[in-house]
TORDREN-841866 format. One record per residue: residue number from 1; chain; x, y, z of N, C-alpha, C in turn. Coordinates in Angstrom, 3 decimals, padded with zeros to 6 digits. Example, Ala and Ser with C-alpha at 12.3 -4.5 7.8 and 13.67 -1.06 7.14 Angstrom:
// TORDREN-841866
1|A|013.190|-005.690|007.800|012.300|-004.500|007.800|013.200|-003.300|007.800
2|A|012.850|-002.250|007.080|013.670|-001.060|007.140|012.900|000.030|007.870
***
This chain:
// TORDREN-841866
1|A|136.994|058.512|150.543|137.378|059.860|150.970|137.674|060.721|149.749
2|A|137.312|061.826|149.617|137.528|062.550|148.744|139.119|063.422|148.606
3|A|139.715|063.853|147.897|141.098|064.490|147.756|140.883|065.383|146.122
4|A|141.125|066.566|147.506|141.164|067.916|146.513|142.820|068.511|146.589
5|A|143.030|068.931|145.508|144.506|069.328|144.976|144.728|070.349|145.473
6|A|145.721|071.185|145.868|145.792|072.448|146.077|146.622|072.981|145.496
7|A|146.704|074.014|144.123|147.567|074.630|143.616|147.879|075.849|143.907
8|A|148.782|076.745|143.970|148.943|078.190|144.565|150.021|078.509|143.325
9|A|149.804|080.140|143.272|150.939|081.093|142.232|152.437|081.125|143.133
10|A|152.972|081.026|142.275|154.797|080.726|142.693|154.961|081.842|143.796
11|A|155.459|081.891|144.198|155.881|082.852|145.237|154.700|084.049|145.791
12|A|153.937|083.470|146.208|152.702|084.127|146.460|152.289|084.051|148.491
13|A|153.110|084.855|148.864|152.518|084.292|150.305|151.111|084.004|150.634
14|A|150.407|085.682|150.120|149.150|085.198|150.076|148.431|083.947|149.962
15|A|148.744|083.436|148.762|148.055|082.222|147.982|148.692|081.168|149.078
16|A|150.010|081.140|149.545|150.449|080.100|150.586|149.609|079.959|151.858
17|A|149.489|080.864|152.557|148.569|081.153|153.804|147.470|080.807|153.479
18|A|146.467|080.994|152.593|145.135|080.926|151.822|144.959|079.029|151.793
19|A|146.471|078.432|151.118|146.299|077.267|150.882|146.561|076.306|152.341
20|A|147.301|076.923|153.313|147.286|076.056|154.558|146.187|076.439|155.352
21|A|145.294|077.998|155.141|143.778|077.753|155.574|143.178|076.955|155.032
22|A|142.473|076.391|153.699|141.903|075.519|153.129|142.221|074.450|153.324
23|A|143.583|074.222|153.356|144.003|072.944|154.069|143.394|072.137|155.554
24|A|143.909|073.477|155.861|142.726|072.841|157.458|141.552|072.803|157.412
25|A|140.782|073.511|157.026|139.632|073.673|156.778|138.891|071.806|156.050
26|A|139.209|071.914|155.514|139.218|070.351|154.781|139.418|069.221|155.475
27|A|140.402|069.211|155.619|141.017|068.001|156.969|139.804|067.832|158.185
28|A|139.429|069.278|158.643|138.177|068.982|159.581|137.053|068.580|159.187
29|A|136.989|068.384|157.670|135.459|067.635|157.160|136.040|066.337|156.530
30|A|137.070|065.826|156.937|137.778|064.480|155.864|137.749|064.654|154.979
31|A|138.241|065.414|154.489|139.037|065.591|153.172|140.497|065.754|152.999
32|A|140.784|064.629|152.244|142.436|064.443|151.864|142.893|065.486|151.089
33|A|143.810|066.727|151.469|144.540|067.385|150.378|145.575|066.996|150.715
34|A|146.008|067.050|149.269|147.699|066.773|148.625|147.894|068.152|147.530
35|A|149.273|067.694|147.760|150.138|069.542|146.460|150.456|068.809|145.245
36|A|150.733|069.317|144.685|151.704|068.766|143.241|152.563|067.934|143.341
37|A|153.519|067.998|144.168|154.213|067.528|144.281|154.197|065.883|144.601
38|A|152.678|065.768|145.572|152.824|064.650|146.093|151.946|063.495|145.059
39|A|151.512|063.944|144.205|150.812|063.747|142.911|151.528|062.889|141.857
40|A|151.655|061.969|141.872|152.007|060.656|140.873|150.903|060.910|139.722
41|A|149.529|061.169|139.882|148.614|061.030|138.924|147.708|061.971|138.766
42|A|147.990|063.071|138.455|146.924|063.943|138.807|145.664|064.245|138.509
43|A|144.786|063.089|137.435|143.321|062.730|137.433|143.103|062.239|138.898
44|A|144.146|061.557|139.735|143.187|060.697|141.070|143.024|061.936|142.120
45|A|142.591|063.014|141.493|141.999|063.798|142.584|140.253|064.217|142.504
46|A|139.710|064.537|143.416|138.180|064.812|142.724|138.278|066.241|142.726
47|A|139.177|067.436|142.652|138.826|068.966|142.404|140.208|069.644|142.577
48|A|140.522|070.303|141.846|142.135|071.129|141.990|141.206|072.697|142.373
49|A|141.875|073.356|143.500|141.947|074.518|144.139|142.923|075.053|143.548
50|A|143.098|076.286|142.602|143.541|076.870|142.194|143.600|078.283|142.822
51|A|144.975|078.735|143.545|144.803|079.962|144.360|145.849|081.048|143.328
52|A|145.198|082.209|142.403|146.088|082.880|142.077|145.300|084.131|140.618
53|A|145.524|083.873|139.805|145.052|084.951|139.091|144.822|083.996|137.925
54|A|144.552|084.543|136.283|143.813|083.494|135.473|145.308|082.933|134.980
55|A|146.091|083.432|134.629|147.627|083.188|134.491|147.777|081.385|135.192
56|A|147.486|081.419|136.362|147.758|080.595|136.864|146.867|079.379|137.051
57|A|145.588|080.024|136.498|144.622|078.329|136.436|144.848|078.187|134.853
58|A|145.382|079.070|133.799|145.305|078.773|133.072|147.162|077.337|132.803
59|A|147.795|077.707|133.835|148.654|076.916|133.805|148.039|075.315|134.674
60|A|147.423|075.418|135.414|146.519|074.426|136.065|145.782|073.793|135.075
61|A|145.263|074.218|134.016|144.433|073.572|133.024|145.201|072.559|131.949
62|A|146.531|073.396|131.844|147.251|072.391|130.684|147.734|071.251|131.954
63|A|148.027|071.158|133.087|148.050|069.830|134.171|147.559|069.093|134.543
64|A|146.365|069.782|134.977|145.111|068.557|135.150|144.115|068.665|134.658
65|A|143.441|070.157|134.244|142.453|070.190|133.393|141.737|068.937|132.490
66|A|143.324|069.036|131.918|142.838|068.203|130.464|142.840|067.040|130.735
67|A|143.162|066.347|132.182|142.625|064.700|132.724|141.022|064.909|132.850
68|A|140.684|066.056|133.065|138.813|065.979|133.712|138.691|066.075|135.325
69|A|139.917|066.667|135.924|139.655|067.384|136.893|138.896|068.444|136.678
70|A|137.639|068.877|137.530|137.431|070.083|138.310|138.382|071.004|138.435
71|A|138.537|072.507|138.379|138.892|073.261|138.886|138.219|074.098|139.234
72|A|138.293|074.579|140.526|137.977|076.003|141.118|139.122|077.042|141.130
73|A|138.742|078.288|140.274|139.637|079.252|140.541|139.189|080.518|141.360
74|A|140.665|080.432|142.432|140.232|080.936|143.642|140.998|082.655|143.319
75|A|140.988|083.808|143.281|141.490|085.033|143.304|142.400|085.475|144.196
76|A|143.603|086.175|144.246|143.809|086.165|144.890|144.428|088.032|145.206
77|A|143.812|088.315|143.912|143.997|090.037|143.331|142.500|090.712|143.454
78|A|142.674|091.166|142.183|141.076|092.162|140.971|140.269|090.576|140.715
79|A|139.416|090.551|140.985|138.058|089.835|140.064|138.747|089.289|138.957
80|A|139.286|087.987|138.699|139.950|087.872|136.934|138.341|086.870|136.317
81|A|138.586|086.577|135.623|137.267|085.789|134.133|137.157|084.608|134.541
82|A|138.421|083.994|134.815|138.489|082.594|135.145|138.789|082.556|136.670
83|A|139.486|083.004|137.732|139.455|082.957|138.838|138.503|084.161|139.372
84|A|137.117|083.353|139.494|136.504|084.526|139.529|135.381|084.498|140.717
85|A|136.308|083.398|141.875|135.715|083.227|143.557|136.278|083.980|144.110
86|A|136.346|084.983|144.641|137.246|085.711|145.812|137.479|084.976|146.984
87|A|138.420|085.226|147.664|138.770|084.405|149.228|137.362|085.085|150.256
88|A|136.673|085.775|149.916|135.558|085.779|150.698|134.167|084.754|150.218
89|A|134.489|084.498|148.974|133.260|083.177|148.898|133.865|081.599|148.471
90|A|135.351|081.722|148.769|136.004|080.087|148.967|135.111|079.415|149.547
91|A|134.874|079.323|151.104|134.370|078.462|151.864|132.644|078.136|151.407
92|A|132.055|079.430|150.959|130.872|078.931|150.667|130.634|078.036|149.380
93|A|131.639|078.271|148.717|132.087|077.238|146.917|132.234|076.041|147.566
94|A|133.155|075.932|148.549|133.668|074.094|148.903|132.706|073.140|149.928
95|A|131.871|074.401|150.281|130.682|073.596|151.664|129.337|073.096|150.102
96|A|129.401|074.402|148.903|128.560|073.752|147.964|129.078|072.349|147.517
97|A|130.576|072.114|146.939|131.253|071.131|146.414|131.329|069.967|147.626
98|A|131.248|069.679|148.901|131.264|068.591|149.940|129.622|068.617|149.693
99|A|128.765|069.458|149.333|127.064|068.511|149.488|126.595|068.294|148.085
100|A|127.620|068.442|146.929|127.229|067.902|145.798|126.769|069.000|144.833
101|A|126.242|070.801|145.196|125.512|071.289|144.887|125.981|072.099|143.653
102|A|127.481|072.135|143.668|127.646|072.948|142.880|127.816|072.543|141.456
103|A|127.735|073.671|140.874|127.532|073.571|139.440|129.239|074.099|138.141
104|A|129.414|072.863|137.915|130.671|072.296|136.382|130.166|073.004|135.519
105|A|130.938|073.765|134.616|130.411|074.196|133.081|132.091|073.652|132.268
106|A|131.581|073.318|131.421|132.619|072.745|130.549|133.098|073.792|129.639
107|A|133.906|073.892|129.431|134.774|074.887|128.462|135.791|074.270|127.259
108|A|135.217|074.998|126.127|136.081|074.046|124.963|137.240|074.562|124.679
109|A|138.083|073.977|124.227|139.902|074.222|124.328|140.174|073.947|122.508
110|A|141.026|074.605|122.453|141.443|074.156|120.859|143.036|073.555|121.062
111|A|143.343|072.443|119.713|144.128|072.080|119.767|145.110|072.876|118.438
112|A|146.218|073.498|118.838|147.137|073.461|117.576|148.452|072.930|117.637
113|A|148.567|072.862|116.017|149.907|071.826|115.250|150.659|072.464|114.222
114|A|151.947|072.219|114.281|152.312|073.257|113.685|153.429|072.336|112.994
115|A|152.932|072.241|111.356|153.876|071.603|110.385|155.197|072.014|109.376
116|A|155.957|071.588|110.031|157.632|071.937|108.723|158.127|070.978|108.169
117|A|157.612|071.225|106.451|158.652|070.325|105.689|158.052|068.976|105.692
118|A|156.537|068.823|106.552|155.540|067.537|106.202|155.974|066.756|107.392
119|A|156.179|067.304|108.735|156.493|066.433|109.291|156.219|067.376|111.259
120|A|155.213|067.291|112.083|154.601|067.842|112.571|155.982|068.294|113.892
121|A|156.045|069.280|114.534|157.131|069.546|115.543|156.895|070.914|116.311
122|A|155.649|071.071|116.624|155.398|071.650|117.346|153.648|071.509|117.771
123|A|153.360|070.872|119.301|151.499|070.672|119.219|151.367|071.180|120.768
124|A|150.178|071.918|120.970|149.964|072.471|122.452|148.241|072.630|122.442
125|A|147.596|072.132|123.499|146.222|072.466|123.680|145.673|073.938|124.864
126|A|144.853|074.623|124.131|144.854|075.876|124.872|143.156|076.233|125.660
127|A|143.203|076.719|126.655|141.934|077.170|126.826|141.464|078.913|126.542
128|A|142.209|079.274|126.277|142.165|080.607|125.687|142.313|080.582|124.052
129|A|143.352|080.461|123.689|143.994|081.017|122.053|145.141|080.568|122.232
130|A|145.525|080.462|120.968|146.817|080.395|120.145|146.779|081.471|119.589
131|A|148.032|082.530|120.013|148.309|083.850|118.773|149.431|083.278|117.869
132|A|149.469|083.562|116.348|150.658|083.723|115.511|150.762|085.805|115.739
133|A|152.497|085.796|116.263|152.455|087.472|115.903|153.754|087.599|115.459
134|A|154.172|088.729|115.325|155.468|089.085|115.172|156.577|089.458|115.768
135|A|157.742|089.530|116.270|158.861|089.959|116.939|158.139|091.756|116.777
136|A|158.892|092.454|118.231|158.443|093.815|117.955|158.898|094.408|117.084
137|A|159.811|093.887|116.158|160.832|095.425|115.021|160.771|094.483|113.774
138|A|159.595|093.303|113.652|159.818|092.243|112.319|158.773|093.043|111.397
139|A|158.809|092.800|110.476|157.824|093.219|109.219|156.421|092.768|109.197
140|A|155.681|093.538|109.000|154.252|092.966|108.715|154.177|090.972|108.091
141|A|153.156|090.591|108.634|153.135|089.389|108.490|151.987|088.885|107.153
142|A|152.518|088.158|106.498|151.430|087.568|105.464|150.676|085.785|105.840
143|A|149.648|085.821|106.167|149.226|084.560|106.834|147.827|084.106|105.979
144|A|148.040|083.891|104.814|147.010|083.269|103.976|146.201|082.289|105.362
145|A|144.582|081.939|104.961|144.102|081.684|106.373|142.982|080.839|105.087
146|A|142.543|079.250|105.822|141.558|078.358|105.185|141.145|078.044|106.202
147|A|140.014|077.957|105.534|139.335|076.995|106.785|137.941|075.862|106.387
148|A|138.386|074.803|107.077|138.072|073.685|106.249|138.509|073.358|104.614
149|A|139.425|073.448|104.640|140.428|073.026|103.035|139.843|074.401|102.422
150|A|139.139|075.413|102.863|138.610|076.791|101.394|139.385|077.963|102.281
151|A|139.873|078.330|100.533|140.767|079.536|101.355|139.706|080.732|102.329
152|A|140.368|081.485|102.356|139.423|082.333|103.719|139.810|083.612|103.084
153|A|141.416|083.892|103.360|141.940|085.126|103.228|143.129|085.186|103.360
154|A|144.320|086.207|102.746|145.600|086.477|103.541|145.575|087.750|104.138
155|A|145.957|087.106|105.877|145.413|088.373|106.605|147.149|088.947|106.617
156|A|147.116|090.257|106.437|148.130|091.077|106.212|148.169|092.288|107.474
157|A|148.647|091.702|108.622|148.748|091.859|109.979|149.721|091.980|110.606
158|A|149.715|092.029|112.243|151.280|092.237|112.942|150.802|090.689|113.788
159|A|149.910|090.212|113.510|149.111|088.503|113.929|148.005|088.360|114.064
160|A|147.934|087.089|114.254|146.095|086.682|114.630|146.109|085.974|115.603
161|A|144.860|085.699|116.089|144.473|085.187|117.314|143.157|084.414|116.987
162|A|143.460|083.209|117.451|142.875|081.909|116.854|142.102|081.688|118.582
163|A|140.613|082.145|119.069|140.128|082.180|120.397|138.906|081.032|120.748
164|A|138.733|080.288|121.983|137.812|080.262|122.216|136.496|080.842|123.100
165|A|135.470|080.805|123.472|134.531|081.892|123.770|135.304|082.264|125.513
166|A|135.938|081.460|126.218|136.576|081.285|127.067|137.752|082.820|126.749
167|A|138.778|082.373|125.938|139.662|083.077|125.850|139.026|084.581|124.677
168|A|137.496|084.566|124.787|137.045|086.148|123.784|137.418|086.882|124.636
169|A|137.639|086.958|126.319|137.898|088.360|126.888|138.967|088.571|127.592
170|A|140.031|087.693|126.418|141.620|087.820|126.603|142.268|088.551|125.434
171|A|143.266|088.234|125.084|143.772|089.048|124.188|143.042|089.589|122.466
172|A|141.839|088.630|122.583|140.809|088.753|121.207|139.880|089.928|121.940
173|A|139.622|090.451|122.905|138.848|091.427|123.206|139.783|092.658|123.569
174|A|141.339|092.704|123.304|142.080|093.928|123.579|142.412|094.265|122.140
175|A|142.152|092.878|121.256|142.448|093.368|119.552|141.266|093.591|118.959
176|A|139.423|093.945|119.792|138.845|094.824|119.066|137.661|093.356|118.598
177|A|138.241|091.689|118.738|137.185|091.156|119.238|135.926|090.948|119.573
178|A|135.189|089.942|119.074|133.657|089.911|120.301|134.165|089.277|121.527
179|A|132.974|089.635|122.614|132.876|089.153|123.685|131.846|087.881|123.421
180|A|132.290|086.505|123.651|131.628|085.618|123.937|131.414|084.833|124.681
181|A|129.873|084.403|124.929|129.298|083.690|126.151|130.376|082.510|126.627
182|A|131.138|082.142|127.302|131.915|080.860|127.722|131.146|079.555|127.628
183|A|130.141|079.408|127.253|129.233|078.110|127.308|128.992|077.399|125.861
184|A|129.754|078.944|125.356|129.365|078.482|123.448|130.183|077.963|123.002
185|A|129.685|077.199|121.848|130.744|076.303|121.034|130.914|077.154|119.839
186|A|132.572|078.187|119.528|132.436|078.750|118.617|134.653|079.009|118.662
187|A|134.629|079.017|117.383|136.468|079.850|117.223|135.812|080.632|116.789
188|A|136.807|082.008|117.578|136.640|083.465|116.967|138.452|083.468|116.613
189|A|138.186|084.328|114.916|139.571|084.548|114.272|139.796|086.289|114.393
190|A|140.641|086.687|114.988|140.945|088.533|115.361|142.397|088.641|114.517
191|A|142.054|089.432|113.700|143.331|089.696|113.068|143.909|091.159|113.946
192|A|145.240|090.971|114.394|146.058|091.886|115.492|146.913|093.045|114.105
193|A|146.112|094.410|114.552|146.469|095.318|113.190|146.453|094.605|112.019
194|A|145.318|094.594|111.293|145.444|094.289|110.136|146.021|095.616|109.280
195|A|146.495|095.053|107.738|147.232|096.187|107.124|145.742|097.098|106.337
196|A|144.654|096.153|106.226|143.532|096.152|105.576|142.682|096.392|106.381
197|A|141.556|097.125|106.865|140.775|098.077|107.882|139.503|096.939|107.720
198|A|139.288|096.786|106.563|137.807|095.569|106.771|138.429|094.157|106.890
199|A|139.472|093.544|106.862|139.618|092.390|108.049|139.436|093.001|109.253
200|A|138.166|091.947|109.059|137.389|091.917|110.966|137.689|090.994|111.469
201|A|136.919|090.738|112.636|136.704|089.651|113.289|135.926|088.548|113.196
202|A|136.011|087.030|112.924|135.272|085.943|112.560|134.842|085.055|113.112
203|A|133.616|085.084|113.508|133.296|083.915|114.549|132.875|082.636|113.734
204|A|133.479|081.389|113.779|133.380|080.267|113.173|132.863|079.317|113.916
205|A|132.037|078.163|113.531|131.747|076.898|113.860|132.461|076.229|114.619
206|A|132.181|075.456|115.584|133.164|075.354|116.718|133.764|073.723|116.291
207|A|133.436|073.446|114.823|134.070|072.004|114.569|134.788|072.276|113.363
208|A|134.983|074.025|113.262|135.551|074.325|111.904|137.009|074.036|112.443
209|A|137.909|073.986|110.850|138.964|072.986|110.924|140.015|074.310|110.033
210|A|140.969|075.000|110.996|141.888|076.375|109.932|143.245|075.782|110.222
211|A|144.001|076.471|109.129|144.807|076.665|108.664|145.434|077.624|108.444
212|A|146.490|078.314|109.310|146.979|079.304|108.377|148.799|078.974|108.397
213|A|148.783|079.501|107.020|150.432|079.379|106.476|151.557|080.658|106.450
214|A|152.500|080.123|107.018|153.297|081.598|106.842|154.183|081.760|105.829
215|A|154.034|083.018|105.168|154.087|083.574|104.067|155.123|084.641|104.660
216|A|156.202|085.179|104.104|157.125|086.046|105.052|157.297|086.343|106.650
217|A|156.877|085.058|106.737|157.222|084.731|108.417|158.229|084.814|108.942
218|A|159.380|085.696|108.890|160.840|085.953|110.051|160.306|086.504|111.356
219|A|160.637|085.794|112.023|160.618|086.768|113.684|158.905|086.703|113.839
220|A|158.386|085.344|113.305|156.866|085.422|113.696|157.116|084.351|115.090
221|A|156.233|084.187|116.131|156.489|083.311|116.633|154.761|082.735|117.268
222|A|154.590|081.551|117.382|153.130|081.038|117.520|153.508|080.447|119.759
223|A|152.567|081.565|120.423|152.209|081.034|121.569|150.651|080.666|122.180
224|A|150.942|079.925|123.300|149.707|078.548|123.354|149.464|079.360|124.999
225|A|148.318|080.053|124.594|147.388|080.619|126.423|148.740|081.666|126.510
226|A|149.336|082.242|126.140|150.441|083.440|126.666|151.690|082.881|127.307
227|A|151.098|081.395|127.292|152.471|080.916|128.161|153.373|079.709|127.898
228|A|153.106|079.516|126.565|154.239|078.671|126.165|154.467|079.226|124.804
229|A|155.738|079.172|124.324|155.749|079.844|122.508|156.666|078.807|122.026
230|A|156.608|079.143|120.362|157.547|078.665|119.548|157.591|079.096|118.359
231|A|159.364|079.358|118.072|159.511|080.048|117.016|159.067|079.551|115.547
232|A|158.374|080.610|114.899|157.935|079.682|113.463|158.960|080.067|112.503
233|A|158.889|079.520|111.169|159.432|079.765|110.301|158.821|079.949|108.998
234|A|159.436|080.758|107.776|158.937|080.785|106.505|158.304|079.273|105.990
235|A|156.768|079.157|105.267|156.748|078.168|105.088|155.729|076.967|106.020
236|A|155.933|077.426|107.127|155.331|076.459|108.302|153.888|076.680|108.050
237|A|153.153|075.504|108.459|152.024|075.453|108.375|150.977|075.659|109.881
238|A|150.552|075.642|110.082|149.749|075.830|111.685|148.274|075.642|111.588
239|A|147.855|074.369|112.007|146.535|073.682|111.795|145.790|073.667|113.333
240|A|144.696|074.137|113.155|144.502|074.961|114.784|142.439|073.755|114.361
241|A|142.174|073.132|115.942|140.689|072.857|115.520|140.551|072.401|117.221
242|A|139.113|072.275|117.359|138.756|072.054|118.849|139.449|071.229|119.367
243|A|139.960|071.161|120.450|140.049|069.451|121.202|139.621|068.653|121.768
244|A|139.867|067.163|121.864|138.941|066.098|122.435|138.589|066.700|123.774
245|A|139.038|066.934|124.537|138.411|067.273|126.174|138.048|068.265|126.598
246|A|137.422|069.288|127.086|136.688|070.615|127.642|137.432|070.182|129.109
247|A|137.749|071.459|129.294|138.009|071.875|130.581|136.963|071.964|131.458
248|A|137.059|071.407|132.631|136.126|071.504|133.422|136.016|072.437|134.662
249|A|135.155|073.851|134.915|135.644|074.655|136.168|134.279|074.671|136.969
250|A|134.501|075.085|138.232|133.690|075.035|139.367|132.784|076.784|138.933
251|A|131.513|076.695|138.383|131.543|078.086|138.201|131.207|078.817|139.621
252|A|131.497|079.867|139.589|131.230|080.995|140.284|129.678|081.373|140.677
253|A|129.572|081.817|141.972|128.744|082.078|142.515|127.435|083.691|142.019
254|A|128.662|084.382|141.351|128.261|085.701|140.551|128.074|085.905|139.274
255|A|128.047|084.521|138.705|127.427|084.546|137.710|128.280|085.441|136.754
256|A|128.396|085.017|135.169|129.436|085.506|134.094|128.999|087.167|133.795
257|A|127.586|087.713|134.098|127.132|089.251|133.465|127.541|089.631|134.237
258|A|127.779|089.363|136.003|128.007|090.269|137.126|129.511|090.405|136.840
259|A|130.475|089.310|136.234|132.209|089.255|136.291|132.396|090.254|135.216
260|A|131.127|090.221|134.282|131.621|090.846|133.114|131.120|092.660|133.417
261|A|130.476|092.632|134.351|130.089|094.294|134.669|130.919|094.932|135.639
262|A|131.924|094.181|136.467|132.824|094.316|137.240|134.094|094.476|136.820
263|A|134.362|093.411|136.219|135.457|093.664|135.134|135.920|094.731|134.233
264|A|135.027|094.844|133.169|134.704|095.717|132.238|133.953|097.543|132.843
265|A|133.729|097.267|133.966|133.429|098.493|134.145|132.032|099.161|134.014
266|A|131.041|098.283|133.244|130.196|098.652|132.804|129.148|099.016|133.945
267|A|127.712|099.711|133.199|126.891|100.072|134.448|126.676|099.525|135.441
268|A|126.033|100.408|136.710|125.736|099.326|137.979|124.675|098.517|137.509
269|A|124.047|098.532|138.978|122.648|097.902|139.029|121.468|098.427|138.052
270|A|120.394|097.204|138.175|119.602|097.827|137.521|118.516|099.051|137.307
271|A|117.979|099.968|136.615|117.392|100.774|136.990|115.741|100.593|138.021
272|A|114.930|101.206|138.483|113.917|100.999|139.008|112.535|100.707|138.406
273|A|112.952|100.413|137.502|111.420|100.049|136.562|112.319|098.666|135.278
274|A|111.314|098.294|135.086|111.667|097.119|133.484|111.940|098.106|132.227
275|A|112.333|097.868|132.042|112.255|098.508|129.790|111.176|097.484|129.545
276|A|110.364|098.256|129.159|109.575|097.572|127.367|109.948|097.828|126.408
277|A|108.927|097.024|125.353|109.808|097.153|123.844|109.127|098.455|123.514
278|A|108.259|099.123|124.119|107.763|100.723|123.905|108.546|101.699|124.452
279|A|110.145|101.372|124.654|110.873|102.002|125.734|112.145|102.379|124.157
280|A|112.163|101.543|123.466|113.030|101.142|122.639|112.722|101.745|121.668
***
């Protein structure tokens, strides 16, 4: 028998009602759901239902994600990147997932570590980014930046944002960022106000290995997906590189250009004829 998870956003009636429809819904095709709660192990499920906004599968990912559960993220607002099924195409996602049809894309996660004094005390795996930034009233930040043991740069900023192609159209695409495909293997480095106008943005090798050190670091503090932090200090080191496991999600029925033209705002449909390259 199969057993799918059901996660919902904290105090969300919506997402509650949503999850005791799916609930039934399931039960009438034999399928075992269980909550969190009732969860001793949460790899022994075959798919976590995630009902809520990306906030909240992105908290689903540091739980079971990183066992190699499945997730489907279900909406329960606006269209988000990662919950990006609406409650009007749930049922047609889970009738694909009971006949086998649907289609997993793996998503790569980075791991960072964060060293004081030679001795490691702070580590979190992210599917978005790790930002280093500053308290709102702290001083510009100095963050000398290597990568793979060669220096890079000291980015002279209010922070950076250490992304994967997953997390390019999170906070690395509100600091000016590329937008990247979610399927790619790549860290993008966004320096947040640089003091220096040509620190750009850096898209790196997705087995590249950084470093950056803080250099007048008071009131800097390093958080993991927006939702866990920790305070750094002068001195600390922060060693950021892919991690062993990819997240695994149920993709979407609309495909990443349609989330990203919805999202973003961009044009409708297409026009009534092709472009050629005699158009160009």
């Amino acid at each position: 028998m199969k057993r799918v998870l059901i996660m919902t956003k904290a105090q969300h009636a919506g997402a509650d009602r949503a999850a005791s429809s799916i609930a039934a819904w399931l039960a009438e095709r034999r399928v075992e759901v269980v909550r969190p709660s009732a969860v001793a192990d949460p790899s022994a499920v075959d798919l976590a239902v995630v009902l809520g906004g990306d906030g909240t599968l992105l908290g689903a990912a540091r739980e079971v994600g990183a066992r190699g559960v499945p997730i489907l993220g279900v909406n329960m607002g606006g269209l988000g990147f990662l919950t990006a099924v609406g409650l009007d195409r749930m049922y047609e996602v889970l009738d694909h997932w009971l006949a086998g049809e649907h289609r997993v894309q793996e998503r790569m996660t980075l791991e960072g570590r964060v060293f004081r004094d030679g001795r490691e005390v702070s580590q979190g795996v992210v599917l978005n980014d790790l930002v280093i930034n500053k308290a709102a009233l702290a001083r510009i930040l100095d963050l000398p930046t290597f990568i793979d043991g060669r220096f890079l740069t000291t980015f002279r900023a209010d922070g950076l944002i250490i992304s994967t192609p997953t997390g390019s159209t999170a906070y690395n695409l509100a600091a000016g960022g590329p937008i990247l495909v979610p399927g790619l293997q790549a860290i993008v480095l966004a320096p947040i106000c640089p003091f220096t106008l040509t620190n750009r943005p850096l898209v790196l090798d997705h087995e590249a290995r950084i470093e950056v050190r803080l250099e007048r670091g008071t009131d800097a503090h390093l958080t993991y997906d927006g939702q866990v932090g920790f305070e750094l200090a002068d001195g600390d080191r922060v060693e950021i590189g892919r991690a062993a496991r990819p997240i695994r999600l149920v993709e979407s029925p609309l495909g990443y250009f349609e989330i990203l033209r919805t999202k973003l705002g961009w044009g409708g449909a297409a026009g009534g004829r092709t472009r050629s390259s005699q158009d160009v």
